[in-house]
C-alpha positions in Angstrom: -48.4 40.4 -84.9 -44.9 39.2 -85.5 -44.8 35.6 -87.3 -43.2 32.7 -84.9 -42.8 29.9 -87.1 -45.3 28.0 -84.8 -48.3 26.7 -86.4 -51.3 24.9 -84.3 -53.5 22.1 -85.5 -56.4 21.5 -84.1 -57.7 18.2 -84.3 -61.3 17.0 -84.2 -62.8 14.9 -81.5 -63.2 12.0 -83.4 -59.7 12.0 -84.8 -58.5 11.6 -81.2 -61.1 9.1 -80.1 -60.5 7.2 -83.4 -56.0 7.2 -81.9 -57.3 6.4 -78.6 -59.4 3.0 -79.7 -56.5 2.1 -81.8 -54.1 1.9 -79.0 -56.6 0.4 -77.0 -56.8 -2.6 -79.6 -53.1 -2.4 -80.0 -52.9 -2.8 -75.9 -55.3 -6.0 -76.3 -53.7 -7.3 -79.1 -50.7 -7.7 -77.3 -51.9 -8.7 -74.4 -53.6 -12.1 -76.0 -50.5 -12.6 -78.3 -48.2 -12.6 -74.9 -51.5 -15.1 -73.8 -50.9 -17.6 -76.1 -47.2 -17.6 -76.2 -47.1 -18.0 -72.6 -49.8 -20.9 -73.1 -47.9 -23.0 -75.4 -44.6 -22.2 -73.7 -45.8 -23.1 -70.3 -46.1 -26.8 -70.5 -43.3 -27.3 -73.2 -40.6 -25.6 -69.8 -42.8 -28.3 -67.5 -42.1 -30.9 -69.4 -38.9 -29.8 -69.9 -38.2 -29.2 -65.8 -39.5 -32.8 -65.2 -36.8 -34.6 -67.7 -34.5 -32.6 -66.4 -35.6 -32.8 -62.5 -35.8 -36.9 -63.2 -32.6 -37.8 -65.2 -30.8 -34.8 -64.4 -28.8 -32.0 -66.5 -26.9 -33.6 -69.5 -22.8 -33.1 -68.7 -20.7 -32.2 -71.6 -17.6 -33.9 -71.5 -14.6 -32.3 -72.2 -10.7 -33.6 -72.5 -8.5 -32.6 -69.8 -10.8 -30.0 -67.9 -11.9 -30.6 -64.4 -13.4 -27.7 -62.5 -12.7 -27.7 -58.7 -14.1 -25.2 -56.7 -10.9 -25.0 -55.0 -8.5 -25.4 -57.8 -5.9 -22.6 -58.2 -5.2 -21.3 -61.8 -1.4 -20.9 -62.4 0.2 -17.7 -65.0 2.8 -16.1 -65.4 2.3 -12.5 -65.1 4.6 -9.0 -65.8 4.8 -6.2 -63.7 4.4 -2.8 -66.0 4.9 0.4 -64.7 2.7 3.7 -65.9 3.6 3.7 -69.5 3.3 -0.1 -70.0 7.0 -1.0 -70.4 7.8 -4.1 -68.2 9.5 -2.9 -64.7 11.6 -6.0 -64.7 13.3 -5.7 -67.8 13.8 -1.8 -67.2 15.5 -2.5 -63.7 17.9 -5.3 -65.5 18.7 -2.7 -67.8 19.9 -0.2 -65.7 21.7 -2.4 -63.6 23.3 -3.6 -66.3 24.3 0.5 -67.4 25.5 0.9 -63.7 27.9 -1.8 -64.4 28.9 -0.2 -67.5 29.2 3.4 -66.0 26.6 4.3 -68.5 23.7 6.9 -67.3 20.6 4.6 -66.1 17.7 5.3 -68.9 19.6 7.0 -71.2 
């Protein structure tokens, strides 16, 4: 019989009950951790939703910014053509060869 390189372990019935009860208490363990975080978080984010539901959302105050929904923003902004060199200053250029007989581009 020709050798594979495959070996197979055979494990006892008690070693696979003993990994099945341990993921089982891993399962639960979680489960009453995620339990008590979500009972002490609970009423801290009620509390927390009633301050903010009665005095309402503290504002932070900044210097020169208002935000209007329908404000426009303003920039200044550069056409590029497909190899990132701005068109503008590429069309001034070659005007500026035409006008000096010069070939555009070059």
């Amino acid at each position: 019989m020709p050798e594979t390189g495959i070996r197979i372990v055979r494990v006892p019935f008690w070693g696979l009950a003993l990994i099945a009860a341990l993921l089982v208490a891993m399962v639960i363990a979680a489960a009453v951790l995620a339990a008590g975080l979500f009972l002490i978080l609970f009423p801290v984010m009620l509390v927390v939703a009633a301050i903010v539901a009665l005095f309402g959302w503290p504002r932070v105050h900044t210097r020169g910014f208002h935000r209007d929904a329908g404000s426009v923003i303003e920039a200044d902004y550069v056409v590029l053509d497909e190899n990132g060199r701005d068109k503008e200053k590429l069309t001034e250029k070659n005007a500026a060869d035409r006008e000096r007989g010069a070939r555009p581009g070059g």
